[in-house]
C-alpha positions as a Markdown table, in Angstrom:
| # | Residue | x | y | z |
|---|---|---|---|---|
| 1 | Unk | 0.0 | 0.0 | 0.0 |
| 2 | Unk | 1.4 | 3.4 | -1.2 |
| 3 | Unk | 0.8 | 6.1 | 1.0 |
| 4 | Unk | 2.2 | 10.3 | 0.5 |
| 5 | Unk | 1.8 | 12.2 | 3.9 |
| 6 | Unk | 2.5 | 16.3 | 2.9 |
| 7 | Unk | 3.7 | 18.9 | 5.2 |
| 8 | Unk | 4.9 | 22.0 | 5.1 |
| 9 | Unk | 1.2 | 24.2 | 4.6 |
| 10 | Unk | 0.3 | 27.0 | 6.8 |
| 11 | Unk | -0.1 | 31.0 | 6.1 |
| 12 | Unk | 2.3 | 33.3 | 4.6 |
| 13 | Unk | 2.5 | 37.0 | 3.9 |
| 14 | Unk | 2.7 | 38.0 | 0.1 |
| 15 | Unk | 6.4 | 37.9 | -1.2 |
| 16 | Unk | 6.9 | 35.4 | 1.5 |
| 17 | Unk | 7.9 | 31.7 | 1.1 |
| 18 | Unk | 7.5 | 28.2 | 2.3 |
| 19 | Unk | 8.3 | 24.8 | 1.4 |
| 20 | Unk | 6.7 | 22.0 | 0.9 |
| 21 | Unk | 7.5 | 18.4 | 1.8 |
| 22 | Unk | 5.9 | 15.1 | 0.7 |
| 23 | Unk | 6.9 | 11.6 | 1.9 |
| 24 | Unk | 6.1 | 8.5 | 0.2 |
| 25 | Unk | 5.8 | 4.9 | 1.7 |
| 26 | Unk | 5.4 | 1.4 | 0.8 |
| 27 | Unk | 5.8 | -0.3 | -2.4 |
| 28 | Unk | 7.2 | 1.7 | -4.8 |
| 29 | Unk | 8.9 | 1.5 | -8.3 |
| 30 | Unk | 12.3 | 3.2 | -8.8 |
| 31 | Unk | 11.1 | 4.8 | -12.0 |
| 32 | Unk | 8.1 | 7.2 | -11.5 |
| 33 | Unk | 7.2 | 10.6 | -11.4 |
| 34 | Unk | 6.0 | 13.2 | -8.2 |
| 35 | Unk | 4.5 | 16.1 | -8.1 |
| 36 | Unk | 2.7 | 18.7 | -7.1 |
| 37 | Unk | -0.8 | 19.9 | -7.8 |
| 38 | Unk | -3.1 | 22.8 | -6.4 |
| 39 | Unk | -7.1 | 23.1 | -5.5 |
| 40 | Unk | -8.7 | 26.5 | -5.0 |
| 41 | Unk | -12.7 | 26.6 | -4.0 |
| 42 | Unk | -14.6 | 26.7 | -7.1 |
| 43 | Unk | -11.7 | 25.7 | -9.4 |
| 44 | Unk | -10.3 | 22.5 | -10.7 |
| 45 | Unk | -7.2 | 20.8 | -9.5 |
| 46 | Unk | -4.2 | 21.9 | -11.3 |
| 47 | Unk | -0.7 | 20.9 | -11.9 |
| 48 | Unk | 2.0 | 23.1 | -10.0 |
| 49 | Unk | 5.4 | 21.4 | -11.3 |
| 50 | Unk | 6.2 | 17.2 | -11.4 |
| 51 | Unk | 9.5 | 15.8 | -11.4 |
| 52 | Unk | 10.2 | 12.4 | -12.9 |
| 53 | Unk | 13.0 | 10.3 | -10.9 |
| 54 | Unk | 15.1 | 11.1 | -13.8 |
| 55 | Unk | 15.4 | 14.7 | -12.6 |
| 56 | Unk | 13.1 | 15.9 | -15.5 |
| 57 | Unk | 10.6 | 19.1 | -14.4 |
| 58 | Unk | 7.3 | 20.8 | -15.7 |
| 59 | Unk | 6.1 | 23.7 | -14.5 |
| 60 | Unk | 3.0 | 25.5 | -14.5 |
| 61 | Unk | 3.0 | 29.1 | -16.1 |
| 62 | Unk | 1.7 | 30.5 | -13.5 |
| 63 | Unk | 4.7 | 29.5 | -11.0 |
| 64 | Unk | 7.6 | 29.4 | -13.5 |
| 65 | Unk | 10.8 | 31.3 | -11.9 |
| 66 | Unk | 8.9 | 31.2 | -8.2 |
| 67 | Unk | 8.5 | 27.6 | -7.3 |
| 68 | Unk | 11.0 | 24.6 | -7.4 |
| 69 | Unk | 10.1 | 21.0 | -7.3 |
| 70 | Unk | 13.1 | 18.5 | -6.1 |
| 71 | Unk | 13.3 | 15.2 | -4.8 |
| 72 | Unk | 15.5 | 12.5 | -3.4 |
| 73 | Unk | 14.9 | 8.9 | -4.3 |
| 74 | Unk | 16.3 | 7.8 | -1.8 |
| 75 | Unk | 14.1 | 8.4 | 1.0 |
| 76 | Unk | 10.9 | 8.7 | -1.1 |
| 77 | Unk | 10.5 | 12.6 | -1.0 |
| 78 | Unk | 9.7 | 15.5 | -2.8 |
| 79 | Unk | 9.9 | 19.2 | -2.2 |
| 80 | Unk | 8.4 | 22.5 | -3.5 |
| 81 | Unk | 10.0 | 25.7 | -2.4 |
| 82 | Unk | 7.7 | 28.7 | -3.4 |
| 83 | Unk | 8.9 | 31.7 | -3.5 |
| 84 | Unk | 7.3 | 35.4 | -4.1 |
| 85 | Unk | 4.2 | 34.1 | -3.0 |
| 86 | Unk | 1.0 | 36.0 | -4.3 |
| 87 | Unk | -2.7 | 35.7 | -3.3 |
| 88 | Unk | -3.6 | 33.3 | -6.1 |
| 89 | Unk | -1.1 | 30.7 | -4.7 |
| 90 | Unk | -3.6 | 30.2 | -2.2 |
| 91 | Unk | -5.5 | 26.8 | -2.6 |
| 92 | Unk | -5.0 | 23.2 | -1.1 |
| 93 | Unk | -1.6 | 21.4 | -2.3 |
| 94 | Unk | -1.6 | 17.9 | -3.5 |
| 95 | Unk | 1.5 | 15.6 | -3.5 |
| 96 | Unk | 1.1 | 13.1 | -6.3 |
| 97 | Unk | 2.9 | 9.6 | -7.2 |
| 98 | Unk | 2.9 | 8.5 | -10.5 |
| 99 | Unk | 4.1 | 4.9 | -11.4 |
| 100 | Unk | 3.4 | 3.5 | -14.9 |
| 101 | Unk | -0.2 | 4.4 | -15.6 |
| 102 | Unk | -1.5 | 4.2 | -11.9 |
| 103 | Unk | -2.0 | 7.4 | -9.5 |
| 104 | Unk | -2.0 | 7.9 | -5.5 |
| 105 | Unk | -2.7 | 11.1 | -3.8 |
| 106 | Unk | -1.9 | 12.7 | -0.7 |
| 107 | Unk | -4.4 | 14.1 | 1.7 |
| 108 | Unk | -3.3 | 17.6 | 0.6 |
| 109 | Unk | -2.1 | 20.7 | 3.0 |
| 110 | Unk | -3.5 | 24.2 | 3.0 |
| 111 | Unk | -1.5 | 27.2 | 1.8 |
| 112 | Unk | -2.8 | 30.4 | 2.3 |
| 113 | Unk | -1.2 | 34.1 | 1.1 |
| 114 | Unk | -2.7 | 36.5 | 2.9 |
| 115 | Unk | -1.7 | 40.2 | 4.7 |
């Protein structure tokens, strides 16, 4: 049984920053991808940035040159420092695990940018 725990959430001031953590346990394939992805109240869950185990990243537009996603294989985890932080950032952050064609999710943790 996989299983992602996130941490990390809370409130920030705009400009400010905070970073994300995401552990993963159980069973899980040397090869896969992790990433990040964000739900605001009323809107659709969106992709923030994924890394694949390989190193590769994808970014959202919208976080490009703020946020950066990193992860060590080794213990299973993945990181998202965001910077600059504006208003919009503010939604519920999902950790996600994909291996081959199959998807877990995290429970999610709250960010909120507010003065």
């Amino acid at each position: 049984q996989v299983q992602l725990v996130e941490s990390g959430g809370g409130l920030v001031q705009p400009g400010g920053s905070l970073r994300l953590s995401c552990a993963a346990s159980g069973s899980i394939f040397r090869i896969n991808t992790m990433g990040w992805y964000r739900q605001s109240p009323g809107k659709e869950r969106e992709l923030v940035a994924t890394i694949t185990s390989g190193g590769m990243q994808v970014y959202a537009d919208s976080v490009k040159g703020r946020f950066t996603i990193s992860r060590e294989n080794a213990k299973n985890m993945v990181y998202l420092q965001m910077s600059s932080l504006k208003p919009e950032d503010t939604a519920v952050y999902y950790c996600k695990l994909r291996v081959v064609i199959r998807d877990y999710w995290g429970q999610g943790t709250q960010v909120t940018v507010s003065s």
